[in-house]
N, C-alpha and C positions, 0 to 999 in steps of 0.2 A: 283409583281413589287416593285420596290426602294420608300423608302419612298416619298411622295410626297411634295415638297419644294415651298413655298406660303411666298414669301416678297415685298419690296420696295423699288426703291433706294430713300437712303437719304445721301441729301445735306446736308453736314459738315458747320455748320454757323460761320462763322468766327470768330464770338463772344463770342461761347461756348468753357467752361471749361471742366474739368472733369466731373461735378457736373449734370450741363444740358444735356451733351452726355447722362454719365449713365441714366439719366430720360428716355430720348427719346427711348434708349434700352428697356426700362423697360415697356413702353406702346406699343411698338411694340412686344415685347415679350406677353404685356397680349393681345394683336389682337391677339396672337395665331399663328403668323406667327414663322419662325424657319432657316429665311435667312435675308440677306442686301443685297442691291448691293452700293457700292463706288467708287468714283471717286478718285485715287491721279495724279492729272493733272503736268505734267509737268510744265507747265508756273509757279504757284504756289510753287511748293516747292521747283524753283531750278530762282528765279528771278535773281541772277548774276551768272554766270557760272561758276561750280565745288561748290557753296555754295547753299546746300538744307537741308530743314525745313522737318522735317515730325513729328514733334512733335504734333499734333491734331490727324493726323493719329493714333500713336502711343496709344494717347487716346481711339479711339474709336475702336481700335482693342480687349483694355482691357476690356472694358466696353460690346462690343457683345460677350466675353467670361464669362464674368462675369452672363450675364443673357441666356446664353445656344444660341447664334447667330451665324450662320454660316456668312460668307461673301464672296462674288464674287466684288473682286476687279477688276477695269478697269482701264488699262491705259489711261491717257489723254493726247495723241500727238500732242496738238496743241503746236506749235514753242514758247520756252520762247523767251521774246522782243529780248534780247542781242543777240539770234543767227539768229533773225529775220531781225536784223540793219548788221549780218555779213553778211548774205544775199544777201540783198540788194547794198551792199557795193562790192560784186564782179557779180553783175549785173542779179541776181539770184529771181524773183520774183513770187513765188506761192500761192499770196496772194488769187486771184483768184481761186484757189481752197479750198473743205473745209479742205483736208488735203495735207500738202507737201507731194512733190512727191520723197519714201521711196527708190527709185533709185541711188539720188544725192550722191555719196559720203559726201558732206559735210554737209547734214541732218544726215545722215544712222550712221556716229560715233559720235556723241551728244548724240543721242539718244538712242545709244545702251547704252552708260554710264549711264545714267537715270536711264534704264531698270533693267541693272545690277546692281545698287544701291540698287534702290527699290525689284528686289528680295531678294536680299542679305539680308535686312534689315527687312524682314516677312515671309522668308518661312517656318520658326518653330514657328509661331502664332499661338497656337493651335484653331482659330475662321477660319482660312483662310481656302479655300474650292476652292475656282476657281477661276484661272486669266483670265480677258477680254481683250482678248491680243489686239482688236483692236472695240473702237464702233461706232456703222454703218459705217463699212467698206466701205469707197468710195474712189475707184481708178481711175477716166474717163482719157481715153487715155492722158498720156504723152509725146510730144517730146524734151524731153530737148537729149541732147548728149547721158548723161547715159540712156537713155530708149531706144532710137533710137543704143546704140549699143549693147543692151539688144533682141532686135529686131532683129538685123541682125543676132545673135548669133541664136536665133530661126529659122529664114528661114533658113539657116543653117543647122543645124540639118531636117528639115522637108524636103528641098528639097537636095539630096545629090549631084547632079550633076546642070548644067545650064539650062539641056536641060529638065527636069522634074521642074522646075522654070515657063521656057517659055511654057511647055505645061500647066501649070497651068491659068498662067497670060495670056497669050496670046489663049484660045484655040478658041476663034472667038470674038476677040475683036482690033480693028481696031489701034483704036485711041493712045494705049498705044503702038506700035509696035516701032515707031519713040522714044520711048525714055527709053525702056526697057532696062538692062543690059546684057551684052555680055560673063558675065563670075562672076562667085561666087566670084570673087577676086573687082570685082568694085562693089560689094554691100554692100556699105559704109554708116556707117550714114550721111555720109553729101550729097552720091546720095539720101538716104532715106528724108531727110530733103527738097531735091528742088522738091523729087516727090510730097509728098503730100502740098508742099506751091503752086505750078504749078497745080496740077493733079486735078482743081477743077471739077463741071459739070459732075461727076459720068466718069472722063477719068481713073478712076485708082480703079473701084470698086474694080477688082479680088484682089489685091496688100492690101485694105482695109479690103474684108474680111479675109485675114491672121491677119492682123493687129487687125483684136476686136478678133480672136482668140487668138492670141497672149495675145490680153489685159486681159484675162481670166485667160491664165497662168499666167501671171503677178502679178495679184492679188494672185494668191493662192504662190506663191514664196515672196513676202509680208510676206506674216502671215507664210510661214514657215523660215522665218526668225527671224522673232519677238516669234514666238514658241522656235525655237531650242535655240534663245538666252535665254528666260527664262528655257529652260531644263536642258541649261548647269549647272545651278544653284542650281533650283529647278525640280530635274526629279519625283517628288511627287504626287503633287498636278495639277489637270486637268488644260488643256486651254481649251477657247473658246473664240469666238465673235457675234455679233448677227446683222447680214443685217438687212438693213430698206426698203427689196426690197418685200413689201406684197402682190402688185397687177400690180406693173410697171415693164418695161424691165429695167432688171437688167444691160444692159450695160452703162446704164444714171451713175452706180458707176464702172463701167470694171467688174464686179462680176459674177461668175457659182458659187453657192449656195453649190450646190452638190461637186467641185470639194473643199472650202474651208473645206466643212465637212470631207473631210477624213484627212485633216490636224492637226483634233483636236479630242479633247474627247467628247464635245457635240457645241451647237450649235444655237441658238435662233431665235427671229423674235422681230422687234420694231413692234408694232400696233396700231396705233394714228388715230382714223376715222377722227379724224379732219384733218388728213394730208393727208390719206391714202383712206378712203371708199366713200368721197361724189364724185369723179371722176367715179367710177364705178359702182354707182349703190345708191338705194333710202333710207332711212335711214329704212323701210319696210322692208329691207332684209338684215338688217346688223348681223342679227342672223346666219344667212346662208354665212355671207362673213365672220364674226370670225372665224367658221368654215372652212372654205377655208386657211385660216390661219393657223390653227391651223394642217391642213392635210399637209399644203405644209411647215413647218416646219420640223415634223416629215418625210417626206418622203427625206427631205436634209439629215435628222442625217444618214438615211441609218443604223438604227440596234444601233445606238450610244443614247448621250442622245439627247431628242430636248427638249428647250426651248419655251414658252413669253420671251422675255427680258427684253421688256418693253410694259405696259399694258398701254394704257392712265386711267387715276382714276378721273379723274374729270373735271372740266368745263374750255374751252378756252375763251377768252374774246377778246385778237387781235389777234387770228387768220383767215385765211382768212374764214373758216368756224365756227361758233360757236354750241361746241355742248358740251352735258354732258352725259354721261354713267347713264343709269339707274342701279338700284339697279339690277335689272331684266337682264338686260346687263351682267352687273359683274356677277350676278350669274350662269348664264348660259354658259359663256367663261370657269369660273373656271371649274365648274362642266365635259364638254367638252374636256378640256384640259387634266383632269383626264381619261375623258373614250377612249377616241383617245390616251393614251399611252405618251403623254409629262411629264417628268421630273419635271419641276416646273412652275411657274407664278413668274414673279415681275412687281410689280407696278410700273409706273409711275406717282407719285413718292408720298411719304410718307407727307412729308409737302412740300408747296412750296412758301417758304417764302422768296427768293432769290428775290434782289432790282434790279434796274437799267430795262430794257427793256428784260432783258431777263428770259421770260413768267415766270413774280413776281407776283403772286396771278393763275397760271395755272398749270392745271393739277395734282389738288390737293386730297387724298384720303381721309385724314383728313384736318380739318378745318385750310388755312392757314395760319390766324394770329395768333392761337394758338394752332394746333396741335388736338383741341378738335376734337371725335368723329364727322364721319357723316353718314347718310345713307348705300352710301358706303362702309364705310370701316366695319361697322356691316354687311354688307351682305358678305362679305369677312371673317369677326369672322366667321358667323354661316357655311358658307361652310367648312371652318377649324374646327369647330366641330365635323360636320357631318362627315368629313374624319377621324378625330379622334376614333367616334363611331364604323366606321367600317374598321376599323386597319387591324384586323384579317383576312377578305374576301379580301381586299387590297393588302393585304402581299402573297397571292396564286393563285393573277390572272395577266395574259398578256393583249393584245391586240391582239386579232386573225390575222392571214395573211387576207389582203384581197384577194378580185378575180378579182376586175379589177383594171387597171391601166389607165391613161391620160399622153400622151405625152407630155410634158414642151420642146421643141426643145428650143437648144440655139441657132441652126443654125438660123431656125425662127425669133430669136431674132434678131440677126446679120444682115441679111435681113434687118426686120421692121427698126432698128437702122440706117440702111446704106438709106432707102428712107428717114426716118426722116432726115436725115442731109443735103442730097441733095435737100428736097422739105420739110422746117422746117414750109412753112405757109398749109401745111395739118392737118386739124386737127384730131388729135389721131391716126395716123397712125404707130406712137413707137409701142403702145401697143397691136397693133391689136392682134398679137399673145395669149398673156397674156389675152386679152378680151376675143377671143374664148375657152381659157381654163377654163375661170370664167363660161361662159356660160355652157359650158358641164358640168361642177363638179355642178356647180348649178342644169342644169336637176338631175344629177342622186342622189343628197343628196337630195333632194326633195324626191325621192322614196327610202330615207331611205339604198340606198345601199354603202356599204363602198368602199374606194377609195385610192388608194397611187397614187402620180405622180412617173415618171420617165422621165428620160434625155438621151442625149446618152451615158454620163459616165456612165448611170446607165441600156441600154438596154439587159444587158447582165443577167439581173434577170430577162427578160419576162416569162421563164417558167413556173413561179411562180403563173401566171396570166391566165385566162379563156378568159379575155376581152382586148380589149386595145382599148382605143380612140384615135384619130389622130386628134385635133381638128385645121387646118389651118395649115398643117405641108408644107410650098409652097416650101421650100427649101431642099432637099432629095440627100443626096451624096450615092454613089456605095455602101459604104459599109453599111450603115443605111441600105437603101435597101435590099440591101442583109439578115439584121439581121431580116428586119421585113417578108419578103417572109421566113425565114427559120419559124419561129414566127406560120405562117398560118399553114406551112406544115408541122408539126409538133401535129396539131389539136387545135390551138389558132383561137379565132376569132377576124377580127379586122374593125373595122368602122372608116369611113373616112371624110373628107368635105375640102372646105376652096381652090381648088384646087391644093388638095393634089401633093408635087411633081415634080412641071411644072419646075424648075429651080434645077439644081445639086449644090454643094456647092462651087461652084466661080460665080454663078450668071450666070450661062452659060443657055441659053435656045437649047435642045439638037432636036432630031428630032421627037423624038415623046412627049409626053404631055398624061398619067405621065411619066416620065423616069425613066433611070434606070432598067429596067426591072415592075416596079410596072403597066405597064398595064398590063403585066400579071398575076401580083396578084389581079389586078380587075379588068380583064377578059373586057377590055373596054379599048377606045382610046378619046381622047379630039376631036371632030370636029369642035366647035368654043366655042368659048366664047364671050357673047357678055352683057355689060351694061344692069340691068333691074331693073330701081330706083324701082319701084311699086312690092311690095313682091305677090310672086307666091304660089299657094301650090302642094308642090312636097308627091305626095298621101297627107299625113298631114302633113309635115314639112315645116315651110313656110320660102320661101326662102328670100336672102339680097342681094340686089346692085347687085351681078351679077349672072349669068345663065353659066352654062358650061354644051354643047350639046356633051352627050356620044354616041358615038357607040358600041355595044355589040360584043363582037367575041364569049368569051366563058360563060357569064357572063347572066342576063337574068335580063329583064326589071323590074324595081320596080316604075319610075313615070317617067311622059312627061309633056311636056309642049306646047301643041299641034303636032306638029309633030315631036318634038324631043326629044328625051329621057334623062332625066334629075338624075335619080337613078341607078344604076346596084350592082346588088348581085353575087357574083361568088364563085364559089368552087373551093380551092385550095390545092390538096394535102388533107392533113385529118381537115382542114377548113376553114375558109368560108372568104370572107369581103363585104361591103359594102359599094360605095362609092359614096356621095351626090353630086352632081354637083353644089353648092351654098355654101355662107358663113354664111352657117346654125347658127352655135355654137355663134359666133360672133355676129349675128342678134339678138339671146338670151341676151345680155348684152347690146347692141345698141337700141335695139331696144323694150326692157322689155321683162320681160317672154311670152311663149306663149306656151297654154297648151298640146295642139294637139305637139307639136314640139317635147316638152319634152317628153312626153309620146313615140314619138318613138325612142328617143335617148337612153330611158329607156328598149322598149320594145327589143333593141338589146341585152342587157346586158342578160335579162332573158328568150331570145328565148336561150341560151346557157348555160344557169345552174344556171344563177348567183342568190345567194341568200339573198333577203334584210337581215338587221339587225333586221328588227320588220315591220310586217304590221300592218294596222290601221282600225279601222271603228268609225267616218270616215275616209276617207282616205285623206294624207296629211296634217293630225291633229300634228302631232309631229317631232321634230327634236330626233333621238337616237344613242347613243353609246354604245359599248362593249368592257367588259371586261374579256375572260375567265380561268375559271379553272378546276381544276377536279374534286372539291367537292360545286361551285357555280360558277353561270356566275353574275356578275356585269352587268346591264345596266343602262343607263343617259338616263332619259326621260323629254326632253323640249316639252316644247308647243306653237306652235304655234303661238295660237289664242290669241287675243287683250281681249279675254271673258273667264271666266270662261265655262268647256268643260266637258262633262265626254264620254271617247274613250275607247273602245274596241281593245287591244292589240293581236297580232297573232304572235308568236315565231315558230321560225326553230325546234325548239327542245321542251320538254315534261321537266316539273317540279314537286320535289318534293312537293313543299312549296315554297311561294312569301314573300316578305317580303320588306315591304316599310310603310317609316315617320312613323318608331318605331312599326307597326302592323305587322301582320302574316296573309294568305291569302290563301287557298287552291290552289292545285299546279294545273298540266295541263300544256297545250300550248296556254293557252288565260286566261289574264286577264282584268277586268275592272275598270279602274282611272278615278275618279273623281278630276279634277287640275283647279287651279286659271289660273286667265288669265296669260300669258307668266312665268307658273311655270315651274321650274325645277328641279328634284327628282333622288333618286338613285331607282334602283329596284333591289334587289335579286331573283337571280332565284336558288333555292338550288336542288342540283341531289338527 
């Protein structure tokens, strides 16, 4: 694998010269780290128009070459004042967003000049490494003119005549018929504009769900804009950018993760528990949600690089949650990050010595009134060590293909997104989606098996895969369908819940329940579904909120709920699925883990081949990754337990020789660790 790249972003103090830059290089360099991340923000270097400063840049470019520092520079597109006042001035106000809307003709050539400036002015720095073409990407639905005739230009293209419009929009839906258009020529932004100011109370779902489709493209034609602008420049040196979308639906920023990643060279995640993990879950299994993180990164790079972008480093004080990263924290993310196949780590942030309200004394690795050493950022030195020690094994291994996969639907999304909006006093109902997939990846990291997500941009590698989860997939168009029936019959196996299906992708309820053809991938029909606050158990899975009463045709009973049958298994072609009448997955993160649950969501994966990474005695003592090669496999072995432990390790495969914290170990396919409480360890396994 590529070297592994371990930094920080650090805030440029407006105070500093040369002199203090160089320093700051120079302890970050002895952390042992061997990147930056920086900011040259537009507002700042260009406060009157056509007149910019980059002279501190300039410095600190010298200064991380001087002591061996890579750099990943970020654009910073927030609006300088002047073109903020021209703005406003022709009645233009996107203040309410965090970012203008990259649409506007009279944003889009400002800030190209910027852009073109600032490449122009560092693409032969020999420190420069990667531009951030956009951070945390947030685009939430715009209608100004330019988007709305960005828009019509998309329907357009997608539906080619009128009458494939109307059968879209129209295919049993009442309420929009009176004021649908009559011909591709009156679909105007300004008809687009009184549909959705008018079309309140869910009268224009189908016409909305184009539209957060749409918003998806949108976003990824965004960043290949701002891409091809800096290629034109510099066709050298890598893009990327890094979403802040770790656990929530991504349409809250207009973003598909996956479709931005094929835009660029690699690709990141922001990860701030304080922002991000006390919604989802207890600070008890934050070990297991970095990890979650850390999967559904890499599964957006898609083969490319993934990223941290940004790591939280230290303690919040106003935020609405307060928390601090243990040493044990950091060192277990890094380590992870290495054995799951990620590119690099950056912290956030290095010092954080920035005044005024915005988080001055937060998120700090080192100490931030003076930079000095903390806990922290020693346990960040010593894992850089450790990776240094073992270069050589490093330098010769991958990350294996996994065997199973979890559906990340953006349709899903779209859905959940579209009842959020219409009924915004439900609580958590955006996410549900996202919850049910926390839930599943949770079951099956627990039992230590490895896992990539896929999307529908991405279901065209299921081959790849032994397993597939479906975890609340509610919204299922023809052609999904189709991918995942070919999927079975082909000898894939694939498990289901969440009531998989019941809605095609306009929000259409069709005649049967699932549709699309998926009841006959799971040999079973919906005959009711009915409200069931008080959780059931379905054989051992125990069910949420509601009951869906299966009938079998070809399919055969797996659990009831007194006289109705609640499970069905079916054989399809060369194989199998199974599909839970409950929002199983989702219950899992709602409603806290539940062991009997997991165990069967697990025990699908391994009724069909699938092989953990390391089993345990005892069991579910460890969190573990892999790294393989042809002359050693690389594993990360975390622990658990709040206690010092010593576990009995069971490997897929036979070893010459172990080798771990610097000893040697007789080989085999089991070995025995004796680990501190929430330690984490490299282990060699040498052929």
């Amino acid at each position: 694998m590529k070297e592994f790249m371990l930094g920080a972003m650090y805030w440029l103090n407006p105070n500093y010269g040369a002199k203090e830059i160089e320093e700051d290089m120079r302890r970050i360099r002895d952390n042992r780290f061997n990147i930056i991340r920086s900011f040259i923000w537009w507002e700042k270097v260009e406060p009157r128009r056509g007149m910019r400063e980059y002279r501190q840049h300039d410095i600190l470019f010298e200064a991380a070459d001087k002591y061996g520092l890579k750099v990943m520079e970020t654009f910073g597109l927030y609006l300088p004042l002047w073109l903020q006042k021209d703005l406003l001035a022709k009645g233009i106000d996107d203040r309410s967003r965090r970012y203008p809307c990259f649409d506007r003709p009279e944003v889009a050539g400002p800030m190209e000049e910027f852009l073109r400036d600032t490449v122009e002015r560092y693409k032969n720095a020999p420190a420069l490494a990667i531009w951030n073409l956009w951070n945390e990407p947030t685009n939430p639905p715009c209608r100004c003119p330019a988007t709305l005739k960005k828009f019509c230009l998309w329907l357009k293209r997608k539906y080619s005549t009128i009458e494939e419009l109307k059968a879209a929009w129209l295919g049993e839906f009442q309420v929009f018929t009176t004021a649908c258009v009559d011909s591709l020529d009156e679909l105007t932004p300004e008809w687009l504009s009184d549909a959705f100011e008018f079309g309140t109370r869910g009268r224009i779902t189908p016409m909305e769900s184009d539209w957060h489709a749409f918003t998806f493209d949108n976003a990824r034609e965004n960043i290949v804009w701002l891409r091809d602008t800096v290629r034109s420049i510099d066709p050298v040196h890598e893009t990327h950018a890094n979403p802040a979308t770790p656990l929530s639906n991504s349409l809250h920023c207009g973003l598909n993760e996956w479709a931005l990643a094929r835009e660029m060279e690699s690709i990141s995640i922001s990860v701030h528990p304080s922002h991000h993990f006390f919604g989802h879950d207890v600070p008890e299994n934050f070990f297991s949600t970095y990890l979650y993180c850390i999967d559904e990164v890499r599964s957006w790079a898609q083969g490319r690089d993934g990223w941290i972008g940004e790591l939280q480093a230290g303690t919040t004080l106003y935020h609405a949650r307060y928390y601090t990263p243990s040493p044990e924290e950091i060192t277990h993310t890094l380590y992870h990050a290495l054995g799951r196949g990620l590119r690099g780590v950056l912290f956030w942030e290095w010092q954080a010595w920035r005044s005024s309200m915005m988080e001055v004394g937060e998120f700090s690795l080192r100490r931030a009134q003076d930079g000095a050493p903390t806990e922290r950022s020693e346990a960040a030195k010593q894992f850089a060590l450790d990776v240094e020690r073992h270069r050589e094994v490093l330098a010769e291994v991958e990350r294996p293909s996994a065997e199973v996969a979890i559906f990340a639907s953006m349709a899903a999304r779209n859905f959940k997104f579209q009842q959020f909006r219409n009924k915004p006093h439900i609580p958590g109902i955006c996410d549900e989606h996202n919850d049910a997939v926390y839930g599943c990846y949770k079951a099956l990291n627990r039992a230590n098996i490895a896992v990539d997500f896929v999307t529908e941009l991405t279901l065209d590698t299921l081959k790849r895969y032994k397993v597939l989860f479906v975890p609340q997939v509610e919204m299922v168009s023809r052609e999904v369908a189709q991918i995942l029936r070919q999927f079975v019959a082909d000898g894939g196996a694939l498990w289901a819940d969440g009531r998989c299906g019941w809605l095609d992708d306009h929000v259409y309820l069709r005649n049967t329940i699932p549709g699309n053809g998926l009841d006959e991938l799971f040999g079973c029909y919906e005959e009711d579904f009915i409200a069931s606050p008080e959780p059931f158990r379905l054989a051992k899975a125990r069910s949420y909120r509601h009951l869906q009463y299966l009938h079998p045709t070809t399919g055969e009973e797996l659990a009831r709920n007194n006289r109705h049958v609640t499970a069905v298994r079916n054989k399809y072609g060369k194989g199998e699925t199974e599909l839970w009448g409950s929002y199983v997955t989702l219950g899992l993160q709602r409603e806290g883990e539940d062991a009997d649950t997991m165990d069967q969501i697990c025990a699908f994966a391994l009724r069909h081949g699938v092989h953990p990474v390391v089993e345990t005695t005892p069991p579910l003592a460890l969190e573990c990754s892999r790294l393989a090669g042809e002359k050693a496999d690389l594993f990360v072995i975390g622990s658990r337990r709040h206690e010092p432990c010593t576990v009995e390790l069971s490997f897929p495969d036979s070893y010459r020789e172990f080798g771990t914290a610097g000893q040697s170990q007789p080989g085999g396919s089991r070995l025995t660790l004796a680990l501190g409480a929430r330690e984490t360890r490299i282990v060699i396994g040498r052929k």
